[in-house]
N, CA, C and O atoms as a Tripos MOL2 file, in Angstrom:
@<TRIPOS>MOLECULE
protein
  260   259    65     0     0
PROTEIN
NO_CHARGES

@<TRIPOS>ATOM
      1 N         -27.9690  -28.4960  -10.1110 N.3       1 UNK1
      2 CA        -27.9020  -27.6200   -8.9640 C.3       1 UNK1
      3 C         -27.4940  -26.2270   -9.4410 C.2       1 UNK1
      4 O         -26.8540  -26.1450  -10.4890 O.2       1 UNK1
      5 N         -27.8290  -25.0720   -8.7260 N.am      2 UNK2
      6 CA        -27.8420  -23.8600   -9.3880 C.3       2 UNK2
      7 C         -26.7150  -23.0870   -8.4280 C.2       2 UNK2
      8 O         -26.7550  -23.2170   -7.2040 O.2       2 UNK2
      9 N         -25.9370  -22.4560   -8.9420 N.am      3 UNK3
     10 CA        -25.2160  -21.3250   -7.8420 C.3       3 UNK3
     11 C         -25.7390  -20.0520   -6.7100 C.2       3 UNK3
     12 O         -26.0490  -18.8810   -6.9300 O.2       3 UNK3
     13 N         -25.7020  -20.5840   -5.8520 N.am      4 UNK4
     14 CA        -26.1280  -19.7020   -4.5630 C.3       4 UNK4
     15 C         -25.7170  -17.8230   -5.5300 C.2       4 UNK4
     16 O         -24.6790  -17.6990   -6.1790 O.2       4 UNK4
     17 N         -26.6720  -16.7290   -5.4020 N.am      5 UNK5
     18 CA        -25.9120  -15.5980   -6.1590 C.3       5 UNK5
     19 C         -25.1440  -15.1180   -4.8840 C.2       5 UNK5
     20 O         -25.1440  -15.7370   -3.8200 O.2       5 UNK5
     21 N         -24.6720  -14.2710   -5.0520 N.am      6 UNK6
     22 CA        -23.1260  -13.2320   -3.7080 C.3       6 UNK6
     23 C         -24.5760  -12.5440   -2.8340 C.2       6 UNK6
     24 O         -25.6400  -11.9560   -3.0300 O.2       6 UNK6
     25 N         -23.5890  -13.1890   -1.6230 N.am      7 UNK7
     26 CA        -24.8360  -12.0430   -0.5920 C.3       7 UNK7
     27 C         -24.6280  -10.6140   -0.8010 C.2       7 UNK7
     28 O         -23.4590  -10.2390   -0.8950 O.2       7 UNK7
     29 N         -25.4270   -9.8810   -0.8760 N.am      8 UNK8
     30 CA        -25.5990   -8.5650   -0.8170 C.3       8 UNK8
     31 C         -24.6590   -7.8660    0.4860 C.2       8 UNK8
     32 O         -24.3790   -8.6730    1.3720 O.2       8 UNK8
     33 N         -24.2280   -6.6600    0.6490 N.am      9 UNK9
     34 CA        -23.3820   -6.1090    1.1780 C.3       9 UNK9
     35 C         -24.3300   -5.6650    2.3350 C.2       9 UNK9
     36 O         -25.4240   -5.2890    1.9150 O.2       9 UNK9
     37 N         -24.2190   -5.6300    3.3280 N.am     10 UNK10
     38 CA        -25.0980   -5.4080    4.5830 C.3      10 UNK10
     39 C         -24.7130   -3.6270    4.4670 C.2      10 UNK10
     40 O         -23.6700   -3.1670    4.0030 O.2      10 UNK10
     41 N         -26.0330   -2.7310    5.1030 N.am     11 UNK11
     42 CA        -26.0150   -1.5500    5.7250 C.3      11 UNK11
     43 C         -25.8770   -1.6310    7.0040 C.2      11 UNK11
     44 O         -26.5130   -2.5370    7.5420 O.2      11 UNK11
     45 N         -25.0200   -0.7330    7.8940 N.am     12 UNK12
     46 CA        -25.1960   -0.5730    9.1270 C.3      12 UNK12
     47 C         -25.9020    0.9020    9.2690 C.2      12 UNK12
     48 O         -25.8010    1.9080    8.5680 O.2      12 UNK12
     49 N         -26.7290    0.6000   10.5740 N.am     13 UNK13
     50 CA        -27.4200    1.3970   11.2860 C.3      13 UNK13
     51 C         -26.3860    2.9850   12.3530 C.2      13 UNK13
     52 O         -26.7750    4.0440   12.8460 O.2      13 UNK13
     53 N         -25.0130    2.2920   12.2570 N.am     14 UNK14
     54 CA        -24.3730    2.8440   12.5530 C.3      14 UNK14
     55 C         -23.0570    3.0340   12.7560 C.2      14 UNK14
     56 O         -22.5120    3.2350   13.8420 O.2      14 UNK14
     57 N         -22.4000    2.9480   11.3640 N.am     15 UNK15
     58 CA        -21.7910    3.7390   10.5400 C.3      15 UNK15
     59 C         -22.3050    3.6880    9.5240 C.2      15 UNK15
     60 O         -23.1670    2.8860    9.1660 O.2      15 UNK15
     61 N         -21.5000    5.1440    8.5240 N.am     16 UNK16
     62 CA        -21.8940    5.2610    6.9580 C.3      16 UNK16
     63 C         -20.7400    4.6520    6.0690 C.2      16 UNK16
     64 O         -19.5350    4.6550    6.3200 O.2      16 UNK16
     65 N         -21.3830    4.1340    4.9840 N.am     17 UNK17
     66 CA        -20.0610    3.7320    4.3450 C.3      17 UNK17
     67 C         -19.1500    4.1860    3.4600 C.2      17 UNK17
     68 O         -18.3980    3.6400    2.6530 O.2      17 UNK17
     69 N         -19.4120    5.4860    3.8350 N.am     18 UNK18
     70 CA        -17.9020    6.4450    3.7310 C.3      18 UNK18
     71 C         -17.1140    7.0430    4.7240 C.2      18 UNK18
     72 O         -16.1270    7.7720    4.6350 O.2      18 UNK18
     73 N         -17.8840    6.4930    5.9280 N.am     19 UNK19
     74 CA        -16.8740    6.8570    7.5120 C.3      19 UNK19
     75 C         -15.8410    5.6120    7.5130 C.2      19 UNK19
     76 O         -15.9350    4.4220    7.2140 O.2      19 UNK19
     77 N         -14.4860    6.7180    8.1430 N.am     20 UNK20
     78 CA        -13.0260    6.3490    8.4930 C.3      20 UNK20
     79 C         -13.2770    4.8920    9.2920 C.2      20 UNK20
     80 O         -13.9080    5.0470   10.3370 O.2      20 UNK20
     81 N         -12.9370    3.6410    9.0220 N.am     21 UNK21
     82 CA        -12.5830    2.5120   10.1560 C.3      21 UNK21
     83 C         -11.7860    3.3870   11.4150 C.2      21 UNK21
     84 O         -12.3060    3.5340   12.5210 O.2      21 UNK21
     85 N         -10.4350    3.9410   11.0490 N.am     22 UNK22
     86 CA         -9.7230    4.8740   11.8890 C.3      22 UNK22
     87 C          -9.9200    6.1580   11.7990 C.2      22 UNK22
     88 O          -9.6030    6.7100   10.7460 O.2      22 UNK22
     89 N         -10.3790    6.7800   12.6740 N.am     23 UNK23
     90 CA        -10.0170    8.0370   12.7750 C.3      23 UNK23
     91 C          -9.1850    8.6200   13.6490 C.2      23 UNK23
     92 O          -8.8010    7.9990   14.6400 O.2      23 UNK23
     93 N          -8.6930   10.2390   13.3260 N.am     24 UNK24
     94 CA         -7.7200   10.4840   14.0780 C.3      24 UNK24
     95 C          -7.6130   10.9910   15.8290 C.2      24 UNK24
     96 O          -6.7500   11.4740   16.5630 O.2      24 UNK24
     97 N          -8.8770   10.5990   15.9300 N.am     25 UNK25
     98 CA         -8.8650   10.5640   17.6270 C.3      25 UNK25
     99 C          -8.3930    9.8860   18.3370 C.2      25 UNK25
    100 O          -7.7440   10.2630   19.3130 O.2      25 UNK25
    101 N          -8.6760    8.3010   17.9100 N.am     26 UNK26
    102 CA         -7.7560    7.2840   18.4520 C.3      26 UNK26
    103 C          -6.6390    7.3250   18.0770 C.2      26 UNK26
    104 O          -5.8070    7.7520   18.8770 O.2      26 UNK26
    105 N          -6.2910    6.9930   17.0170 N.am     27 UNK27
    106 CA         -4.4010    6.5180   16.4750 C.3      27 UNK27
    107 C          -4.4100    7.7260   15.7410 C.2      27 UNK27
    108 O          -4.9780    8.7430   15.3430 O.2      27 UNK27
    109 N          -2.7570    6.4740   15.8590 N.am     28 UNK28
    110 CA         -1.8430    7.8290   15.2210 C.3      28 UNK28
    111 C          -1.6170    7.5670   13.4860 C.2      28 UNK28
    112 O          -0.5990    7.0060   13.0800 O.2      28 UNK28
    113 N          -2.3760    7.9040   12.8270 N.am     29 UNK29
    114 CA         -2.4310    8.0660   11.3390 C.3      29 UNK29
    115 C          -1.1250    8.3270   10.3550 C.2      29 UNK29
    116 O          -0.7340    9.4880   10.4800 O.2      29 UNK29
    117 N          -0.5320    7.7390    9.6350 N.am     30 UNK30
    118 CA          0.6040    8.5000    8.6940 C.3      30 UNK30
    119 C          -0.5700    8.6660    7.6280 C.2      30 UNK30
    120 O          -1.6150    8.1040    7.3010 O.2      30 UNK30
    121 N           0.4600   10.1160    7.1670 N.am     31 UNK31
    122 CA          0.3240   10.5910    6.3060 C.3      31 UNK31
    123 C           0.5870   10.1760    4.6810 C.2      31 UNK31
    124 O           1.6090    9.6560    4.2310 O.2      31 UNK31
    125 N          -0.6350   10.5590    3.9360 N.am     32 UNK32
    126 CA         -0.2510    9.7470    2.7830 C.3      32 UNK32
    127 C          -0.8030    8.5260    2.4050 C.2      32 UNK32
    128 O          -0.9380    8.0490    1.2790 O.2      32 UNK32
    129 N          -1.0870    8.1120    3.4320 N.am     33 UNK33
    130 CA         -2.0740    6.5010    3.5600 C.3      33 UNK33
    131 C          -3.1720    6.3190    3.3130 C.2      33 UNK33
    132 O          -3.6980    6.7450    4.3410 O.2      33 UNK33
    133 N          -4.0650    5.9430    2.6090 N.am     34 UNK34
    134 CA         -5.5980    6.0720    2.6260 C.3      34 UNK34
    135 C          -6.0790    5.5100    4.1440 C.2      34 UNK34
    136 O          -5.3480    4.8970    4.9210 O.2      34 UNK34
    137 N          -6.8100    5.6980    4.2610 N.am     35 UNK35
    138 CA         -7.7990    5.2830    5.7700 C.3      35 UNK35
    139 C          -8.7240    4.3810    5.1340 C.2      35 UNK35
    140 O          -9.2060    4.7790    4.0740 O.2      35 UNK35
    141 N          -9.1160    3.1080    5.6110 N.am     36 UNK36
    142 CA        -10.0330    2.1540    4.8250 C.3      36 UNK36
    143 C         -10.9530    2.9800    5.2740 C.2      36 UNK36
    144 O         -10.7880    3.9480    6.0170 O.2      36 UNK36
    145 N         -12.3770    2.3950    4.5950 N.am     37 UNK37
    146 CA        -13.5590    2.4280    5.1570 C.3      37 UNK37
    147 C         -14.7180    1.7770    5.2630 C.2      37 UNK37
    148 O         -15.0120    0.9460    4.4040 O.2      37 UNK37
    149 N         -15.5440    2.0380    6.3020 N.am     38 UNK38
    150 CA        -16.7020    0.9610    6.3690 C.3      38 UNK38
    151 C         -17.5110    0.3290    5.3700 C.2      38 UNK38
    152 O         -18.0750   -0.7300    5.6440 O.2      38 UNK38
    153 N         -17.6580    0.9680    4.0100 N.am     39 UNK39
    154 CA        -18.3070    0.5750    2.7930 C.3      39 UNK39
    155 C         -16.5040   -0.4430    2.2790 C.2      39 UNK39
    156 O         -16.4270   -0.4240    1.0500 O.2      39 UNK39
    157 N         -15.9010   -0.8090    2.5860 N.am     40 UNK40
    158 CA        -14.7500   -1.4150    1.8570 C.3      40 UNK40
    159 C         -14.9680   -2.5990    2.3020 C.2      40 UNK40
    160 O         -14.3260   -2.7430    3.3420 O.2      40 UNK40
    161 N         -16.0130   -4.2400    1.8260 N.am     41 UNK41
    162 CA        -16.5140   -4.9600    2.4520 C.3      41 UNK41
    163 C         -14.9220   -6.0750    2.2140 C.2      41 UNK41
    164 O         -14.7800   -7.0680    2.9280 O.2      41 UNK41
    165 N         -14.2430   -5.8310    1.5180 N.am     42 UNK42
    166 CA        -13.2790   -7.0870    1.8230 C.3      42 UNK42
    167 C         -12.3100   -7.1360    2.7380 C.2      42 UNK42
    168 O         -11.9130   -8.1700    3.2750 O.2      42 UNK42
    169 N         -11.8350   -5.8460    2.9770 N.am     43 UNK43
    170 CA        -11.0400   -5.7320    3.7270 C.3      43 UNK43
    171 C         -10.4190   -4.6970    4.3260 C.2      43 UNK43
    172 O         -10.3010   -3.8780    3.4150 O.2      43 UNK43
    173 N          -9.8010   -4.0860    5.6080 N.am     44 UNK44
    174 CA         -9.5760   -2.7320    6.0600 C.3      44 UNK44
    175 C          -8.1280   -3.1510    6.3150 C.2      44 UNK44
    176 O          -7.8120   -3.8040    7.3100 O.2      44 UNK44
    177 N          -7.0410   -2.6520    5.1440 N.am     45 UNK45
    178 CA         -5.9180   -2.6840    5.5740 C.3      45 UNK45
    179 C          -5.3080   -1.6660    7.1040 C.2      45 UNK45
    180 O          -5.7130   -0.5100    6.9810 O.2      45 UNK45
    181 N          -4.9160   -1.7580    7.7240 N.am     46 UNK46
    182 CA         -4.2760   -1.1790    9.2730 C.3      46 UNK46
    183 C          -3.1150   -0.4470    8.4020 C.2      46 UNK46
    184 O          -2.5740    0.4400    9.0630 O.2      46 UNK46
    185 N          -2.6100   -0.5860    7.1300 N.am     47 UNK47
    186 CA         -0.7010    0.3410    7.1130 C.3      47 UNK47
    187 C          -1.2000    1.9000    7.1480 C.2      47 UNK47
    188 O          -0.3970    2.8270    7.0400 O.2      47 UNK47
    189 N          -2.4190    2.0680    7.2890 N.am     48 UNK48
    190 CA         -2.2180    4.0590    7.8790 C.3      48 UNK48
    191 C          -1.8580    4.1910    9.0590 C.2      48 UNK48
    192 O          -1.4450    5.2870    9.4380 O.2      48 UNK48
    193 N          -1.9380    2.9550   10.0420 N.am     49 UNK49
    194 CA         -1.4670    3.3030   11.4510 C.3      49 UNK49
    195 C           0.0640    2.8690   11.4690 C.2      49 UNK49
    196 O           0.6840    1.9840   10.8800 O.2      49 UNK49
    197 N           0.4570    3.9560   12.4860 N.am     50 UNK50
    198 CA          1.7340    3.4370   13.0900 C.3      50 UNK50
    199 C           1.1820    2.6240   14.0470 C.2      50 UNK50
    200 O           0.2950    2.5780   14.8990 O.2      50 UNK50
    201 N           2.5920    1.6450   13.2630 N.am     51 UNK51
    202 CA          2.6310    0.3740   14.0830 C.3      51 UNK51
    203 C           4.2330    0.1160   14.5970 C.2      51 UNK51
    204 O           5.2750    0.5720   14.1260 O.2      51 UNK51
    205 N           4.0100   -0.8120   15.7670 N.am     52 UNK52
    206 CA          5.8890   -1.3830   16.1350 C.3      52 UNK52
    207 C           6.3980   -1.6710   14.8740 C.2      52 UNK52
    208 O           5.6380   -1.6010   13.9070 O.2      52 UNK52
    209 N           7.9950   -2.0990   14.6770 N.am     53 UNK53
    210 CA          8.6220   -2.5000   13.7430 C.3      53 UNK53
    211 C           8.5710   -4.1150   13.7770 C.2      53 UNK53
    212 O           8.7100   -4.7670   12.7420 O.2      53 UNK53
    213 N           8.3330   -4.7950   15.2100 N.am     54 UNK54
    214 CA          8.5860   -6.0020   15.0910 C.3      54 UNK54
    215 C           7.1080   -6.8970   14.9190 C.2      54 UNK54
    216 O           7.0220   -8.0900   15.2120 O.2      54 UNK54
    217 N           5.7510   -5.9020   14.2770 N.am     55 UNK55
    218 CA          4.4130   -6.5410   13.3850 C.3      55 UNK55
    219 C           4.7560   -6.6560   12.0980 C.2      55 UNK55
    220 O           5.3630   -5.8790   11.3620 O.2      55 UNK55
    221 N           4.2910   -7.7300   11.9100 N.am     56 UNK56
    222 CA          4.1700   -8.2540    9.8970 C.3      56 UNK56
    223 C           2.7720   -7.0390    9.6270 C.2      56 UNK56
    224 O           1.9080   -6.7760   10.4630 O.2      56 UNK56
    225 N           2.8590   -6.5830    8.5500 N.am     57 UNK57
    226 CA          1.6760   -6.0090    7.9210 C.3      57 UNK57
    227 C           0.4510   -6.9030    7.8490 C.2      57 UNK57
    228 O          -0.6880   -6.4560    7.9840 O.2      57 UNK57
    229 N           0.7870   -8.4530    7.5850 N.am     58 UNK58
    230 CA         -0.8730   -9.3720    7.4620 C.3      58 UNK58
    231 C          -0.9800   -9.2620    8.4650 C.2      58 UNK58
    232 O          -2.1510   -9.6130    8.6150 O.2      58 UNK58
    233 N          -0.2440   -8.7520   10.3800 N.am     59 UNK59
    234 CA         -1.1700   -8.7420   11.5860 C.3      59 UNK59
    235 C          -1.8590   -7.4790   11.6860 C.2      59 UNK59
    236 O          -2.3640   -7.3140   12.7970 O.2      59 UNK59
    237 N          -2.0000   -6.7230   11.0280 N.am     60 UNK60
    238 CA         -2.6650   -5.6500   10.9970 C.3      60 UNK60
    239 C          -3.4530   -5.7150    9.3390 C.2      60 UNK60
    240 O          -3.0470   -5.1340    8.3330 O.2      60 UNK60
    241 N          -4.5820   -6.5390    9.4510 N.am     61 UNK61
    242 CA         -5.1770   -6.7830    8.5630 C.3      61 UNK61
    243 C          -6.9630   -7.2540    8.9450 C.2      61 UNK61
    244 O          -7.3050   -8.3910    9.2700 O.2      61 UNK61
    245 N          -7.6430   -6.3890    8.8400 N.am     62 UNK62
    246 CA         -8.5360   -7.0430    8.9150 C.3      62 UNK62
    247 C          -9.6730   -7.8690    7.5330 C.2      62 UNK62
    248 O         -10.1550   -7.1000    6.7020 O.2      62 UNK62
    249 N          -9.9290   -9.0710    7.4440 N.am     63 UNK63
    250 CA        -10.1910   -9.4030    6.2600 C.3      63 UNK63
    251 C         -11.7040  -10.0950    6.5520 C.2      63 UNK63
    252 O         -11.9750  -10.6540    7.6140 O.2      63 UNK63
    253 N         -12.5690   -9.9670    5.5060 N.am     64 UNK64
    254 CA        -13.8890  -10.7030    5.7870 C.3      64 UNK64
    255 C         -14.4340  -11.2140    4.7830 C.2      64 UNK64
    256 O         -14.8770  -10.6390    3.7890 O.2      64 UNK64
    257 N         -14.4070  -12.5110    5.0710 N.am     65 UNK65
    258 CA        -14.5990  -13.1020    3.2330 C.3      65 UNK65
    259 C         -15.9630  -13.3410    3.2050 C.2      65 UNK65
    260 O         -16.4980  -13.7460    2.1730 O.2      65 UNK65
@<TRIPOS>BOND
     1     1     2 1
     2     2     3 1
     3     3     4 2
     4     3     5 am
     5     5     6 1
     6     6     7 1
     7     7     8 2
     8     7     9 am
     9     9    10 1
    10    10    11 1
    11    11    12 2
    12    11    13 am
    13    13    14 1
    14    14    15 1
    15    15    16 2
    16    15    17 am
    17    17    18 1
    18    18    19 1
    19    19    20 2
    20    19    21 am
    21    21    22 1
    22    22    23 1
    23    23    24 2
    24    23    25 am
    25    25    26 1
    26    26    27 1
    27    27    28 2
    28    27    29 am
    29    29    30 1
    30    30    31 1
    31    31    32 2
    32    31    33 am
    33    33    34 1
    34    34    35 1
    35    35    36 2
    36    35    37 am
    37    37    38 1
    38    38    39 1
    39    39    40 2
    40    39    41 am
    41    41    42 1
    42    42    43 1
    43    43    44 2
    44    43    45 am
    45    45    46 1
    46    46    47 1
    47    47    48 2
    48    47    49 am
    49    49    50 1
    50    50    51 1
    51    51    52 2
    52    51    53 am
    53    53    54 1
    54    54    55 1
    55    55    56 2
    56    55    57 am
    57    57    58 1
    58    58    59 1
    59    59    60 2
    60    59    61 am
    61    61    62 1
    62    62    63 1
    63    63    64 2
    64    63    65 am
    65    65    66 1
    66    66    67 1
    67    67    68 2
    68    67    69 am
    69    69    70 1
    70    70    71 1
    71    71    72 2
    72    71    73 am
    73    73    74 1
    74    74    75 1
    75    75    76 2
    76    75    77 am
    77    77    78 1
    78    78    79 1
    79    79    80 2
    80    79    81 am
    81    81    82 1
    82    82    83 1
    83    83    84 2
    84    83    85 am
    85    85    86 1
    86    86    87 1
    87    87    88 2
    88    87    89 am
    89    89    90 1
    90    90    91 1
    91    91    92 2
    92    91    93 am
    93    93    94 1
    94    94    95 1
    95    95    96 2
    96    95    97 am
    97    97    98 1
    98    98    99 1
    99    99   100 2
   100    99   101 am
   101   101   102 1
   102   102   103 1
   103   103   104 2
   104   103   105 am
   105   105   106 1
   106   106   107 1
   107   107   108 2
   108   107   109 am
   109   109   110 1
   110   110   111 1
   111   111   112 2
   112   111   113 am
   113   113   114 1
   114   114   115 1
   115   115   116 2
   116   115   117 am
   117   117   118 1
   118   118   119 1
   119   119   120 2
   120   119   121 am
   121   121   122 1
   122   122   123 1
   123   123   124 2
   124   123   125 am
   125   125   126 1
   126   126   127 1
   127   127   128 2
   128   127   129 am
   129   129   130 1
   130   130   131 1
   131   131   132 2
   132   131   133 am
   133   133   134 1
   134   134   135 1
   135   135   136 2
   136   135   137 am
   137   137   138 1
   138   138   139 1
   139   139   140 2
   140   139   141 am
   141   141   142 1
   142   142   143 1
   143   143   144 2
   144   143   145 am
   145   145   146 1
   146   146   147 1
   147   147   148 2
   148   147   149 am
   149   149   150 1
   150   150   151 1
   151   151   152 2
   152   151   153 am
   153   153   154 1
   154   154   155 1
   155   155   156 2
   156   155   157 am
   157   157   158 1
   158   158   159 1
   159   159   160 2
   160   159   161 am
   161   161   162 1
   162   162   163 1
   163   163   164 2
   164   163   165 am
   165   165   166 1
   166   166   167 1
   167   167   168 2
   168   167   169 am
   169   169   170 1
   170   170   171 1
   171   171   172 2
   172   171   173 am
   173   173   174 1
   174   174   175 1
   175   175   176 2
   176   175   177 am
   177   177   178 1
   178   178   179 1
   179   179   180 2
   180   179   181 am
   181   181   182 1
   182   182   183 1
   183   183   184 2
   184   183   185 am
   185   185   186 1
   186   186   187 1
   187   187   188 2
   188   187   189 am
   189   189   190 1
   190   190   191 1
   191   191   192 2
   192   191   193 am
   193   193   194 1
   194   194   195 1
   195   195   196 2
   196   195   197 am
   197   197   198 1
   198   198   199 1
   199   199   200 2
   200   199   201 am
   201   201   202 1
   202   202   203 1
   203   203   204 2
   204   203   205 am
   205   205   206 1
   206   206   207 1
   207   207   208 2
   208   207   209 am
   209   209   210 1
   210   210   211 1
   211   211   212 2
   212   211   213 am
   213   213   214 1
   214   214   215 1
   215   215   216 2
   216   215   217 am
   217   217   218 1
   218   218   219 1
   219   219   220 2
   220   219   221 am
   221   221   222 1
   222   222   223 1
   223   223   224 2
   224   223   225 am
   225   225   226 1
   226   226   227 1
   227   227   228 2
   228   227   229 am
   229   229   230 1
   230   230   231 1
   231   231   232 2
   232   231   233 am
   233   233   234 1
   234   234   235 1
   235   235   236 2
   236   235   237 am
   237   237   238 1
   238   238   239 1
   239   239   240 2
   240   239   241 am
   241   241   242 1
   242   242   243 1
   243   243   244 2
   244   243   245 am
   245   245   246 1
   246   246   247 1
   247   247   248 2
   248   247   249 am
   249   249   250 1
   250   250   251 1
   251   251   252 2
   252   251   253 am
   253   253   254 1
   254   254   255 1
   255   255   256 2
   256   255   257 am
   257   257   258 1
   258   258   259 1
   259   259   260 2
@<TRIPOS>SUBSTRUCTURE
     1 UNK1         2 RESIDUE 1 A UNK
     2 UNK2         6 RESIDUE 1 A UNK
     3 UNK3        10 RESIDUE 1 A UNK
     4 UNK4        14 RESIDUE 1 A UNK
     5 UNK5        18 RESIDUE 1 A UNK
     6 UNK6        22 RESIDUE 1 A UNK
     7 UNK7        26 RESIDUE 1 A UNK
     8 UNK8        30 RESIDUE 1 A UNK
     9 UNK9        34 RESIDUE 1 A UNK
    10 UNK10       38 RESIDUE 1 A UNK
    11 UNK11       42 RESIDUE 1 A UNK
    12 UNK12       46 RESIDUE 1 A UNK
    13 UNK13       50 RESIDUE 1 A UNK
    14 UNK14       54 RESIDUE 1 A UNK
    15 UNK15       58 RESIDUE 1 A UNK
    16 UNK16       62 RESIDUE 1 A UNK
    17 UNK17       66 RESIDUE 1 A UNK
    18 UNK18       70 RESIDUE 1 A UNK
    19 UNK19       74 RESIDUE 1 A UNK
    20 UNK20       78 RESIDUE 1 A UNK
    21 UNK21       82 RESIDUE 1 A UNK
    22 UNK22       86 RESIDUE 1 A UNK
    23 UNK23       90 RESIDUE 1 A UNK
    24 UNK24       94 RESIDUE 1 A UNK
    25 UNK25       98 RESIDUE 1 A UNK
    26 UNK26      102 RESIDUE 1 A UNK
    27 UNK27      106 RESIDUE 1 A UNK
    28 UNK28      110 RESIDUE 1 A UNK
    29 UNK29      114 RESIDUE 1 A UNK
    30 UNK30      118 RESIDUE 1 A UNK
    31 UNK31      122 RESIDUE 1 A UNK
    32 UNK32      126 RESIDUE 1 A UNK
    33 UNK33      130 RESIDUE 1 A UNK
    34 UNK34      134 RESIDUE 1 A UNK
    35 UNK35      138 RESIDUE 1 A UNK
    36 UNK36      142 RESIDUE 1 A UNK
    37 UNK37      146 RESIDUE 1 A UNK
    38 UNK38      150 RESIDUE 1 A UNK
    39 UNK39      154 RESIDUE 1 A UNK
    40 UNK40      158 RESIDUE 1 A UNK
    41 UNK41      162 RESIDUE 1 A UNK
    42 UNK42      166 RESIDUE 1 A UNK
    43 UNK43      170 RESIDUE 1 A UNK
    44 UNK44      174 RESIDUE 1 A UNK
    45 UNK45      178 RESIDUE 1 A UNK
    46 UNK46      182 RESIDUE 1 A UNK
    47 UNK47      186 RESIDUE 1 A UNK
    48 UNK48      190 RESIDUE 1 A UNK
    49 UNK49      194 RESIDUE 1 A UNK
    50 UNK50      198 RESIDUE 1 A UNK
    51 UNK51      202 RESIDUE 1 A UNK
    52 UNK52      206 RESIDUE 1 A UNK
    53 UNK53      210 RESIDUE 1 A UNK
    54 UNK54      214 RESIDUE 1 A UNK
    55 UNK55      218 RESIDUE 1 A UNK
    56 UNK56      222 RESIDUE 1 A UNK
    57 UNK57      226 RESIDUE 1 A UNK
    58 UNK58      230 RESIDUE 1 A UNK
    59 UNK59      234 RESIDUE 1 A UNK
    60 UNK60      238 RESIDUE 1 A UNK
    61 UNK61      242 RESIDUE 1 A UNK
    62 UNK62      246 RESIDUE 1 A UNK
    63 UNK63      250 RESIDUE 1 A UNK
    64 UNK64      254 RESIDUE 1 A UNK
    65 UNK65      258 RESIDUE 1 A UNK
């Protein structure tokens, strides 16, 4: 039996994959933080946003295996 190869990384029609997941229209951004982005297929860490004190950082995680 042979190994399936890695699916290829999908394009979207709409976003680019160097546009912000967050931008600063909606939230509130700290400074200093990278901003994930849409080309970042494993995962968009959330710690550029302020968040409450009483969230764990893995609930502000989005991950896509």
């Amino acid at each position: 039996m042979t190994a399936r190869p890695a699916p290829a990384p999908l394009s979207s029609l709409t976003f680019r994959d160097d546009e912000n997941v967050f931008s600063h229209g909606g939230y509130q951004l700290l400074d200093d933080i990278a901003v994930p982005r849409f080309g970042d297929t494993r995962c968009w860490p959330a710690d550029c946003l302020g968040r409450p004190a009483n969230r764990k950082p893995s609930e502000w995680r989005f991950v896509f295996p």
